[in-house]
The first five atom37 places (N, CA, C, CB, O) and aatype in JSON, in Angstrom:
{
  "aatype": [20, 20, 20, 20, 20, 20, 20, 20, 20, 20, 20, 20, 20, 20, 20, 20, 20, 20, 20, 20, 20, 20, 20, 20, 20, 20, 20, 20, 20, 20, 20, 20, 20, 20, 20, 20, 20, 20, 20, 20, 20, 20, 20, 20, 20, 20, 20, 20, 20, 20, 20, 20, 20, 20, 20, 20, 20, 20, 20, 20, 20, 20, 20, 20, 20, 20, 20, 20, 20, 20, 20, 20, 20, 20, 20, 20, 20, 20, 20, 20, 20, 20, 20, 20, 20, 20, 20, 20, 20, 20, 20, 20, 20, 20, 20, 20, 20, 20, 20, 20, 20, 20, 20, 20, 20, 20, 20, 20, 20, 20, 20, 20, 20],
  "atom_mask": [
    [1, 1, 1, 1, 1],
    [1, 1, 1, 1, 1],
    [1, 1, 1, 1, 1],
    [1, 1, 1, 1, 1],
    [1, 1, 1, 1, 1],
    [1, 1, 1, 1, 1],
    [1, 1, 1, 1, 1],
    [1, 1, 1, 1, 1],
    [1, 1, 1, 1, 1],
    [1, 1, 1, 1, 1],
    [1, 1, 1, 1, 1],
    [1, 1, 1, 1, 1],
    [1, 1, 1, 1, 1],
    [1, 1, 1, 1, 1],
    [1, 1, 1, 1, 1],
    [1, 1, 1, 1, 1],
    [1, 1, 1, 1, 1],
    [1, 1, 1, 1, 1],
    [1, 1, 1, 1, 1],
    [1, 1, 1, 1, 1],
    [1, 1, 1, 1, 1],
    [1, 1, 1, 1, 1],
    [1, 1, 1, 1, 1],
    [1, 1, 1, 1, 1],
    [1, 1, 1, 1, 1],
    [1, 1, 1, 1, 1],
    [1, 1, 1, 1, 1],
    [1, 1, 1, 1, 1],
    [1, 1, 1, 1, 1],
    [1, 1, 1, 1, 1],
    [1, 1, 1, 1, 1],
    [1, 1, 1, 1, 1],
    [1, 1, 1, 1, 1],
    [1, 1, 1, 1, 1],
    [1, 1, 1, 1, 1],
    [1, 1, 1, 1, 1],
    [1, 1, 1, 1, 1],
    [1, 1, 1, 1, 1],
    [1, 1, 1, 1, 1],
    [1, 1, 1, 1, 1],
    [1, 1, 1, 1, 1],
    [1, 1, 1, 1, 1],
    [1, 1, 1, 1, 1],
    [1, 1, 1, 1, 1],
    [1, 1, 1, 1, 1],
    [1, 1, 1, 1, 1],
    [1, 1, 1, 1, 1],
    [1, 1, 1, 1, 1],
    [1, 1, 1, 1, 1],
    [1, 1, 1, 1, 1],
    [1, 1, 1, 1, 1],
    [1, 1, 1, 1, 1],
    [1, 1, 1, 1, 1],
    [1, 1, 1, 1, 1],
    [1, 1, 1, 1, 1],
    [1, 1, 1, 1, 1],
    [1, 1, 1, 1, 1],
    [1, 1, 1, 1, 1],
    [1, 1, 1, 1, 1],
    [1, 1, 1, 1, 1],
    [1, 1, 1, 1, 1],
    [1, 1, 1, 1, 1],
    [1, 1, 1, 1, 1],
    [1, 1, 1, 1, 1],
    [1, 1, 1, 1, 1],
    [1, 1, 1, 1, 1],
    [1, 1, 1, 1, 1],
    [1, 1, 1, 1, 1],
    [1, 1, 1, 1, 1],
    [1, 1, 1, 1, 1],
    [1, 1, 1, 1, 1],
    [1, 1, 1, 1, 1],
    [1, 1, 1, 1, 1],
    [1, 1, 1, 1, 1],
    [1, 1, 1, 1, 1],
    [1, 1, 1, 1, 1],
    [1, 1, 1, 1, 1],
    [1, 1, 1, 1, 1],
    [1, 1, 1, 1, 1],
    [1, 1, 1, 1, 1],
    [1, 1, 1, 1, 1],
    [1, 1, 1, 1, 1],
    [1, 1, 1, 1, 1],
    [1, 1, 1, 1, 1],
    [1, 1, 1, 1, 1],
    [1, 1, 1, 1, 1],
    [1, 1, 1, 1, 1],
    [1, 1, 1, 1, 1],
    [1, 1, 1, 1, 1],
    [1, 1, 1, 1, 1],
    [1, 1, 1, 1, 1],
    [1, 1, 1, 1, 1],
    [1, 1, 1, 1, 1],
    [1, 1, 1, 1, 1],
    [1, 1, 1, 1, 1],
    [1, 1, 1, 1, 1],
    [1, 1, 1, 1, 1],
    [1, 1, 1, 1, 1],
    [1, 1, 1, 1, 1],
    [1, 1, 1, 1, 1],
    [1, 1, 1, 1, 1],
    [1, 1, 1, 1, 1],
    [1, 1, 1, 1, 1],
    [1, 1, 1, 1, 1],
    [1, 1, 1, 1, 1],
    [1, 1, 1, 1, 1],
    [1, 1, 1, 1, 1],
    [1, 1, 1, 1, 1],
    [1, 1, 1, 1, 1],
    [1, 1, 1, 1, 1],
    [1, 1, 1, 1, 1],
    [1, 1, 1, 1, 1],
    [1, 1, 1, 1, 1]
  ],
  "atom_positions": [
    [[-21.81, -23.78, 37.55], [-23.1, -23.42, 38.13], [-23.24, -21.9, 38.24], [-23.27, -24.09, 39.52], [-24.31, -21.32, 38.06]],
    [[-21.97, -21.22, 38.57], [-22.1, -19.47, 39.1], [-21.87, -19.25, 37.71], [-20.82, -18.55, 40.4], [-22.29, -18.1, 37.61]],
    [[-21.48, -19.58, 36.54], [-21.4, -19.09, 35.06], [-22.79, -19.19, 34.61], [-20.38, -19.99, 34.06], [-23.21, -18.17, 34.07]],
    [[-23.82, -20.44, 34.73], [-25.33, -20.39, 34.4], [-26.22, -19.7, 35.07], [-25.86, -21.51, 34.43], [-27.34, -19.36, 34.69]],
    [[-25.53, -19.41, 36.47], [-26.78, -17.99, 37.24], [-26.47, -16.55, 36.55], [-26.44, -17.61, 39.36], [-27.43, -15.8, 36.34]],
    [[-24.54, -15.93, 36.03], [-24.72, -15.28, 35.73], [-25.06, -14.89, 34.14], [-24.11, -15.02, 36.33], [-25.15, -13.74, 33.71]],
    [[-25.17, -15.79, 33.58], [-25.63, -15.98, 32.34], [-26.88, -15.56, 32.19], [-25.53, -17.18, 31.96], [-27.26, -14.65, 31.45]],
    [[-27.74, -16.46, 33.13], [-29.46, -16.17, 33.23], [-29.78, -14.75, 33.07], [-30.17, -16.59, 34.72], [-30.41, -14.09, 32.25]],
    [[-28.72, -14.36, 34.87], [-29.25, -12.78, 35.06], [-28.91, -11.77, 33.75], [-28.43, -12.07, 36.49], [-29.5, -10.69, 33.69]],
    [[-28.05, -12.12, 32.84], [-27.53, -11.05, 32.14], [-28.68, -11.47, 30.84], [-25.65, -11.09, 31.85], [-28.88, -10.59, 30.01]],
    [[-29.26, -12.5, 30.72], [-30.33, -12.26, 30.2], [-31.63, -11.73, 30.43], [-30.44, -12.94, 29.92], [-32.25, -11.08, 29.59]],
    [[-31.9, -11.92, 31.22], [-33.22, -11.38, 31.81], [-32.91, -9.41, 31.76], [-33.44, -12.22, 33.79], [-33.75, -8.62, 31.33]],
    [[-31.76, -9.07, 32.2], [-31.4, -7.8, 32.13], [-31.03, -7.17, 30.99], [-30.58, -7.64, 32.86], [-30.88, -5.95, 30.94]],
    [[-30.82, -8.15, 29.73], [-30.32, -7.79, 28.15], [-31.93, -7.01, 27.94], [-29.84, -9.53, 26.81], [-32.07, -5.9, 27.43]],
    [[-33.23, -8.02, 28.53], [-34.4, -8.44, 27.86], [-35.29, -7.04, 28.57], [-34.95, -10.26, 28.26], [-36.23, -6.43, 28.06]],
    [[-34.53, -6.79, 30.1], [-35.06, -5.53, 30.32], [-34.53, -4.1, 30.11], [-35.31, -5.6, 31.4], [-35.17, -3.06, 30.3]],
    [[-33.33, -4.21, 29.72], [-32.48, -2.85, 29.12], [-33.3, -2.82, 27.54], [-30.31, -3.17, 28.98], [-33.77, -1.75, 27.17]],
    [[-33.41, -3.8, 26.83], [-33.97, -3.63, 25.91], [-35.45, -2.97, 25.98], [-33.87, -4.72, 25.42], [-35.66, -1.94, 25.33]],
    [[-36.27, -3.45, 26.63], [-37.72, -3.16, 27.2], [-37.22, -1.71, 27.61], [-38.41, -4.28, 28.61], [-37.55, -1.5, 26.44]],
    [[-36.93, -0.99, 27.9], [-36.64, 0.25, 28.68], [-36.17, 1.13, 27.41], [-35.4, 0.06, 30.01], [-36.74, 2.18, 27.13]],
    [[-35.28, 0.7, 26.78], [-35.08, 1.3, 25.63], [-35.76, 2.08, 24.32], [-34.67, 0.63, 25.35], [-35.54, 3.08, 23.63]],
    [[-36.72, 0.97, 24.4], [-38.33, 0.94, 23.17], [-38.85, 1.94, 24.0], [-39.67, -0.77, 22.95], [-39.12, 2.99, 23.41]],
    [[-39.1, 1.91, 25.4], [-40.39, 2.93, 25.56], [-39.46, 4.49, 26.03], [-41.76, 2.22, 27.13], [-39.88, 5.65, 26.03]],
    [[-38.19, 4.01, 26.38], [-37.25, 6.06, 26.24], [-37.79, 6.42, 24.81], [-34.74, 6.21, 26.1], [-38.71, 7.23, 24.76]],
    [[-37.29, 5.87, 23.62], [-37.56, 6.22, 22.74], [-38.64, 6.55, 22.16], [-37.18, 5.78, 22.38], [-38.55, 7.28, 21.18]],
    [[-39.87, 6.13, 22.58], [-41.47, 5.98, 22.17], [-41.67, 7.03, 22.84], [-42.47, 4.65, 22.55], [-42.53, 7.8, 22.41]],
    [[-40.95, 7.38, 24.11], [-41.9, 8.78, 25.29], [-40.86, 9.89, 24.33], [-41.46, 8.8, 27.94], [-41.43, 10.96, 24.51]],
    [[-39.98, 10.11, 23.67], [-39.28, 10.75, 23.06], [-40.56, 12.24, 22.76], [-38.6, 9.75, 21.8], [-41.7, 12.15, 22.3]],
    [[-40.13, 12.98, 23.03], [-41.63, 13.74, 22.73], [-41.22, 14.73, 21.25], [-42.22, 15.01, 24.41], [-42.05, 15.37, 20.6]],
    [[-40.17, 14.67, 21.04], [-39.7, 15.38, 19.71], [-40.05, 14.57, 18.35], [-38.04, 15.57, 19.76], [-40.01, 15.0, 17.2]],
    [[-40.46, 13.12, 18.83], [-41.35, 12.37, 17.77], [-42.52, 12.24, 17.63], [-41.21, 11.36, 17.7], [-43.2, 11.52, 16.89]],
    [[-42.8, 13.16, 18.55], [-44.8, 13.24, 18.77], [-45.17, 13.71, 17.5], [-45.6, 14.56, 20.1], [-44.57, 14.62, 16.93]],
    [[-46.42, 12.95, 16.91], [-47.02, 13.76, 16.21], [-47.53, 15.3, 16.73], [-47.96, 13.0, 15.82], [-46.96, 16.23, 16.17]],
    [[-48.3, 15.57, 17.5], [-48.43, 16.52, 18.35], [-47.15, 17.55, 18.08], [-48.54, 15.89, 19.77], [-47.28, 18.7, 18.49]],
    [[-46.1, 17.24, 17.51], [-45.0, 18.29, 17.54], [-45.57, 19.5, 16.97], [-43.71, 17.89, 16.74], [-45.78, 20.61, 17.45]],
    [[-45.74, 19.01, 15.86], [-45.93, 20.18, 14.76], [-47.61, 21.65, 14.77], [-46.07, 18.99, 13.16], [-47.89, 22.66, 14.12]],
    [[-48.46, 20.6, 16.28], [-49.09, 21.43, 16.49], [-49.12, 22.39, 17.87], [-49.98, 20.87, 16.19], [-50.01, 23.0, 18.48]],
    [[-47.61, 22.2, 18.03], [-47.01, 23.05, 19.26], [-47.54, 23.9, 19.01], [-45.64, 23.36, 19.52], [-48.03, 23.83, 17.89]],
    [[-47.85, 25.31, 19.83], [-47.81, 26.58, 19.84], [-47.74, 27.56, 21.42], [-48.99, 26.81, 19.01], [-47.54, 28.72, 21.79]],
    [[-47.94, 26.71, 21.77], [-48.01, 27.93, 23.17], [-46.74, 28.03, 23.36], [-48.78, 27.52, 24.77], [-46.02, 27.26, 22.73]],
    [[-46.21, 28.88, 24.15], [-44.78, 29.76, 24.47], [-44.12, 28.57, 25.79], [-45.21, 31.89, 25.28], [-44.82, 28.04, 26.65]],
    [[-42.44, 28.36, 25.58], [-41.93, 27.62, 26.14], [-42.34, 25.89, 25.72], [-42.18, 28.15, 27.38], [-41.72, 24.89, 26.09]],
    [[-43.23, 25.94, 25.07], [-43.54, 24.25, 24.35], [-41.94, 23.74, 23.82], [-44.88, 24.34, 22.56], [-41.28, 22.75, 24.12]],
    [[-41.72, 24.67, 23.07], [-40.59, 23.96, 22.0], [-39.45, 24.21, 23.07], [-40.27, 24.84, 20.19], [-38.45, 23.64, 22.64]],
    [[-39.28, 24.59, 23.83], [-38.32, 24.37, 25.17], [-37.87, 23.28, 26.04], [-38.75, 24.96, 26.01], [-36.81, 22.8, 26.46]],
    [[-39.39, 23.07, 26.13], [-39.56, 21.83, 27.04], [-39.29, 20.53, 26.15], [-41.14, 21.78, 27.72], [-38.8, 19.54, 26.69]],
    [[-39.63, 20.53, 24.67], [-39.6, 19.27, 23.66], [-37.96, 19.62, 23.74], [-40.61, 19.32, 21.83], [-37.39, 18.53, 23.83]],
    [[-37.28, 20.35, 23.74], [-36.0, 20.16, 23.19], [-35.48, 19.53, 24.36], [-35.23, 21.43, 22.66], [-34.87, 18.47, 24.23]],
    [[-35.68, 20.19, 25.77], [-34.65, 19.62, 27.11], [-35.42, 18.03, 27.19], [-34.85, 20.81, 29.04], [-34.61, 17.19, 27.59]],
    [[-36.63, 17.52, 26.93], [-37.22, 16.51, 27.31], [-36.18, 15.36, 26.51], [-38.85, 16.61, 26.94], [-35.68, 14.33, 26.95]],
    [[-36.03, 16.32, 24.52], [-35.75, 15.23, 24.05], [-34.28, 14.91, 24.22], [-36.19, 15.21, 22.8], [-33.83, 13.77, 24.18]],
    [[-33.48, 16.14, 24.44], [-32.16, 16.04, 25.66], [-31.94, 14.82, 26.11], [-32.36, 16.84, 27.02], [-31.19, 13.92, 25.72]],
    [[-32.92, 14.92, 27.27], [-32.56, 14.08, 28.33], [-32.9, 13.16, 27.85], [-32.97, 14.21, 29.55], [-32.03, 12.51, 28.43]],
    [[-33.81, 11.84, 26.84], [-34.11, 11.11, 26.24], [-33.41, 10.57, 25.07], [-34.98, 11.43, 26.14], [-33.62, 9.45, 24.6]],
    [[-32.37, 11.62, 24.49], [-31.13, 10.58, 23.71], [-30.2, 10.11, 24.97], [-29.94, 11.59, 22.35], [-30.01, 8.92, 25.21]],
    [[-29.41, 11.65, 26.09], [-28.69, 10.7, 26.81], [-28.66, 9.19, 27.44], [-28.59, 11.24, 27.48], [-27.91, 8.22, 27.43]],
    [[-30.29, 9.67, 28.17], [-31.05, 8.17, 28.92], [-30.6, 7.17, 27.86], [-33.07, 8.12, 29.08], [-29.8, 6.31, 28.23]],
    [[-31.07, 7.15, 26.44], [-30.84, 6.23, 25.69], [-29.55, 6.01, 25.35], [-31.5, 6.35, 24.78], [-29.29, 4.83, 25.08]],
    [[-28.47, 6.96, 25.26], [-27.59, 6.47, 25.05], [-26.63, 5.36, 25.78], [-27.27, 7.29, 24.83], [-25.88, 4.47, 25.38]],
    [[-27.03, 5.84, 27.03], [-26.66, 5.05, 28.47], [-27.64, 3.73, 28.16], [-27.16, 6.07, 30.19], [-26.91, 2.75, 28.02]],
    [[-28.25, 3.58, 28.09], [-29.05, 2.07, 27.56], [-28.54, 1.33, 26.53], [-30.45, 2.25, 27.03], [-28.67, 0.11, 26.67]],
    [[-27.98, 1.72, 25.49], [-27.06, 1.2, 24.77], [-26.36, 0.7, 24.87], [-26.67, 1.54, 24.35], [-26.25, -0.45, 24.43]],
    [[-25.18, 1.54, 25.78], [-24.09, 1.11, 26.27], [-24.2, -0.19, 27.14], [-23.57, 2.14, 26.91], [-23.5, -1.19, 27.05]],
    [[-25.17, 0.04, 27.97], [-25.44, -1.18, 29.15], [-25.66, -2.47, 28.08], [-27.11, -0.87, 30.35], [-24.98, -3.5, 28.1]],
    [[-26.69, -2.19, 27.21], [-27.03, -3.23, 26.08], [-25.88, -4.37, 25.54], [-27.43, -2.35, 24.81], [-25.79, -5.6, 25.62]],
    [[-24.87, -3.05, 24.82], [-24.19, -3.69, 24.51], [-22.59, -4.7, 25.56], [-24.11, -2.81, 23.58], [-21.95, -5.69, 25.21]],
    [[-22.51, -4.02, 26.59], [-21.91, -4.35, 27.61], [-22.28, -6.09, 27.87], [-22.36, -3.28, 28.74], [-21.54, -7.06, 28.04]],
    [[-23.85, -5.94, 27.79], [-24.3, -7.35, 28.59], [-24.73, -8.19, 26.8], [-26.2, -7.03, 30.14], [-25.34, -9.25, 26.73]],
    [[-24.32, -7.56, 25.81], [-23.96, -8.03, 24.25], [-22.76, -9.18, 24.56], [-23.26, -6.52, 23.12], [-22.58, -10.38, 24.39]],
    [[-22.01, -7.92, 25.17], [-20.39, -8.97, 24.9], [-19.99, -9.85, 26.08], [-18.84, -7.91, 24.7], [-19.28, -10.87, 26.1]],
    [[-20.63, -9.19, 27.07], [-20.54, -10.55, 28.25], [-21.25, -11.81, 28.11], [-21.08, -10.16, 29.61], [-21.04, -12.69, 28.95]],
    [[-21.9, -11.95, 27.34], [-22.81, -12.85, 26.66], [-22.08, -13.41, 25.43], [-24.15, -12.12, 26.26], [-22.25, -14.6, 25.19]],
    [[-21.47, -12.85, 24.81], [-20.53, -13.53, 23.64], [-18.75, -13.9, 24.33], [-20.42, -12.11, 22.12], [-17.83, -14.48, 23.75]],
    [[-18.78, -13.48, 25.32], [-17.79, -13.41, 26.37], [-18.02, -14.92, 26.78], [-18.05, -12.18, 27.61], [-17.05, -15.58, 26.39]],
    [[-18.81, -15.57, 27.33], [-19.5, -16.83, 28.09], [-19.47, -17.69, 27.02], [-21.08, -16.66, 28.73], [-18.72, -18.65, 27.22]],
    [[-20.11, -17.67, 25.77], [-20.33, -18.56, 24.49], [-19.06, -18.72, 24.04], [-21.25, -17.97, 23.33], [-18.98, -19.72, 23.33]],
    [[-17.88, -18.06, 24.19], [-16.6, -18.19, 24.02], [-15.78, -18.59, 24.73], [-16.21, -17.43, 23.77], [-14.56, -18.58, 24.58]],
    [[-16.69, -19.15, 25.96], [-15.19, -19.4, 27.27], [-14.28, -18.57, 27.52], [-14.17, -20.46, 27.02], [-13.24, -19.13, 27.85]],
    [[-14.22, -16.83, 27.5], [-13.24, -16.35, 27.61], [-14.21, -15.01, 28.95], [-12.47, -15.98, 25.91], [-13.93, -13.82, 29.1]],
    [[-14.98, -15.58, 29.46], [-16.02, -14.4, 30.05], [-15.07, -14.67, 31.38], [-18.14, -14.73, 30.15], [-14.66, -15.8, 31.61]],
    [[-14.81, -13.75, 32.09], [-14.07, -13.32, 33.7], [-12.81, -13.37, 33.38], [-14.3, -14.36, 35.13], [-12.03, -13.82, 34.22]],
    [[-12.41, -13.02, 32.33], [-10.69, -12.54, 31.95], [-10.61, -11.06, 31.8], [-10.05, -13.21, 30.36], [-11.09, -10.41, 30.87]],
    [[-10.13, -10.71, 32.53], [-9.98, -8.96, 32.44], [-9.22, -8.56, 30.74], [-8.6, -8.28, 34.06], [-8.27, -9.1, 30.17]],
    [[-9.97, -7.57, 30.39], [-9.67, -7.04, 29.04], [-8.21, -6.44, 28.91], [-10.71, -5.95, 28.69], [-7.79, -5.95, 27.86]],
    [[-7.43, -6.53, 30.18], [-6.03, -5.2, 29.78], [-5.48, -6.5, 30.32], [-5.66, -3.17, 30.76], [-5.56, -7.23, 29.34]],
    [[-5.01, -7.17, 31.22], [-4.18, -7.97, 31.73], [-4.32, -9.6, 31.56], [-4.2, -7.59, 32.96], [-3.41, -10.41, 31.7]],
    [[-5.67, -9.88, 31.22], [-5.76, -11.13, 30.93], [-6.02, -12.29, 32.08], [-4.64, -11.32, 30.25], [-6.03, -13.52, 31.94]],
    [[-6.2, -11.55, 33.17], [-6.17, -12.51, 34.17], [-7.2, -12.76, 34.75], [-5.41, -12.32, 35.0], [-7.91, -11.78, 34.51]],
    [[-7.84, -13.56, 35.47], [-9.22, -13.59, 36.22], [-9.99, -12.86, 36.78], [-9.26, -14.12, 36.95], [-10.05, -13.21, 37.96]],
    [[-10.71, -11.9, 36.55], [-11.18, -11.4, 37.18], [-12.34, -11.83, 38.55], [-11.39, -10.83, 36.34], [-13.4, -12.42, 38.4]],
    [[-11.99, -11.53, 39.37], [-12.52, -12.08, 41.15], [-14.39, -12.14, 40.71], [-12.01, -10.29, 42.99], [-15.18, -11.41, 40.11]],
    [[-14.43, -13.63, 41.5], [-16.21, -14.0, 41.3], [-16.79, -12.86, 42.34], [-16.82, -15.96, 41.93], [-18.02, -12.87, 42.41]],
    [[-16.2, -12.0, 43.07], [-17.12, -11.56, 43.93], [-17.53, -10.03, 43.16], [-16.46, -11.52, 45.55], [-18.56, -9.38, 43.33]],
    [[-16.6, -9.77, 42.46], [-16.78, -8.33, 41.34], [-17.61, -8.73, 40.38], [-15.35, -7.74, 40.49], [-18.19, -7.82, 39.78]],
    [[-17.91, -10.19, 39.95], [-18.36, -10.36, 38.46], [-19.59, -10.57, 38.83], [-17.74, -11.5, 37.48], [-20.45, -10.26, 38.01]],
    [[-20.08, -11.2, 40.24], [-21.33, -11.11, 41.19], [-22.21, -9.65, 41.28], [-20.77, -11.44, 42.71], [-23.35, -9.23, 41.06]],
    [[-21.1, -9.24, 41.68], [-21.61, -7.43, 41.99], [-21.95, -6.93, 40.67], [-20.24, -6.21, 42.67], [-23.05, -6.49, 40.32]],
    [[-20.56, -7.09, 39.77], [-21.43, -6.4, 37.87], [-20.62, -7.47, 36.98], [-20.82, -4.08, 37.06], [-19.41, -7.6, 36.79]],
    [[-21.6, -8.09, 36.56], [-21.68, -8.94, 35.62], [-20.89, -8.47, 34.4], [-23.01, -9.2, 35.38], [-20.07, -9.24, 33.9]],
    [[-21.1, -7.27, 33.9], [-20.8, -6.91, 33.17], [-18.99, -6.15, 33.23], [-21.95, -6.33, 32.97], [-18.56, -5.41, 32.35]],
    [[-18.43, -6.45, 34.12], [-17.0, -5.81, 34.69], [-16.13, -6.62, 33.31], [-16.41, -6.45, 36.76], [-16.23, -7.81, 33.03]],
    [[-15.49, -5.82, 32.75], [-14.61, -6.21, 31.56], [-13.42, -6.25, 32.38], [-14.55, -5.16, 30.18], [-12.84, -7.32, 32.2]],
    [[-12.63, -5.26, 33.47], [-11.14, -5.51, 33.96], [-11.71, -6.02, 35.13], [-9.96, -4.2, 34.12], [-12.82, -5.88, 35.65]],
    [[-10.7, -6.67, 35.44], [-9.92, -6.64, 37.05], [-10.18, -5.54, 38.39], [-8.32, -6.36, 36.73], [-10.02, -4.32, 38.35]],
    [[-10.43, -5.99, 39.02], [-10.5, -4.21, 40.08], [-9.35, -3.58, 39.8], [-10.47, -4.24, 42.04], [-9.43, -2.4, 39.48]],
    [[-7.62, -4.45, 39.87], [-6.46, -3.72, 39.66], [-6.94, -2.82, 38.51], [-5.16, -4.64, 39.34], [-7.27, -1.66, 38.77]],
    [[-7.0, -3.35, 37.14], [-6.85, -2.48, 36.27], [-8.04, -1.52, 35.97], [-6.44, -3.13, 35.25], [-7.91, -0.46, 35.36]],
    [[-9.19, -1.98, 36.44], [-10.48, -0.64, 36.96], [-9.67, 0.68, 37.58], [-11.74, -1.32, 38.56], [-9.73, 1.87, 37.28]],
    [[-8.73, -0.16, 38.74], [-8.35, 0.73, 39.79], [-7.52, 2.05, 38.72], [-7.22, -0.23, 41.1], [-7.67, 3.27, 38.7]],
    [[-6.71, 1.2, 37.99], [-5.58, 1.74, 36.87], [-6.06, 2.79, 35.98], [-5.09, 0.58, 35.87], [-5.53, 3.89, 35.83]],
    [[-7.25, 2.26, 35.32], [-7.72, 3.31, 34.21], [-8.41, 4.69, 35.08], [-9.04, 2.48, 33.06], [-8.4, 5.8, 34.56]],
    [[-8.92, 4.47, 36.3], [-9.54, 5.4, 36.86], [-8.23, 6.93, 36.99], [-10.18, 4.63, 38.37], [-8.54, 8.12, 36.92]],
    [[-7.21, 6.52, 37.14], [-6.13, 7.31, 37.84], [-5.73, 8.43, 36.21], [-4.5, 5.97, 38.61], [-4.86, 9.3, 36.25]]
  ]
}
């Protein structure tokens, strides 16, 4: 039953990381048509830090994407709440909090150090 709620949520959140993704990229302002008729002073400043901050944003959307990719192929495999370094269960109350948790808190705790 707690494997089909977190299943749901990691869809509904695949469906809105995706949705979020299309429009970082669409507000991207270095793809404006409008680029090329920049001219006032500090324009091409602002397109460069805007479009900056609009690959990182996106890149971080990716990542989440694909995160809730493999927790999702994680579940279809019966192998979803096994920590990736040790193999062992990872606790329902961490996988509650992020669905997407690949270790263990131990070995979270581990790689952090």
């Amino acid at each position: 039953k707690t494997l089909g709620l977190l299943k749901s949520y990691l869809l509904r959140e695949k469906k809105q990381v995706d949705k979020s993704l299309k429009e970082v990229e669409e507000d991207d302002p270095a793809r404006s048509p409008a680029l090329a008729e920049s001219s006032e002073p500090g324009t091409d400043s602002y397109i460069a830090d805007a479009h900056t901050k609009t690959l990182v944003l996106g890149n971080q959307l990716k990542k989440v994407s694909n995160s809730i990719k493999n927790a999702l192929l994680k579940i279809s495999k019966g192998t979803y709440g096994k920590c990736g370094k040790c193999g062992k269960q990872i606790g329902l109350g961490r996988l509650l909090a992020m669905p997407i948790a690949e270790y263990c808190l131990s070995c979270a705790k581990k790689s952090l150090k």
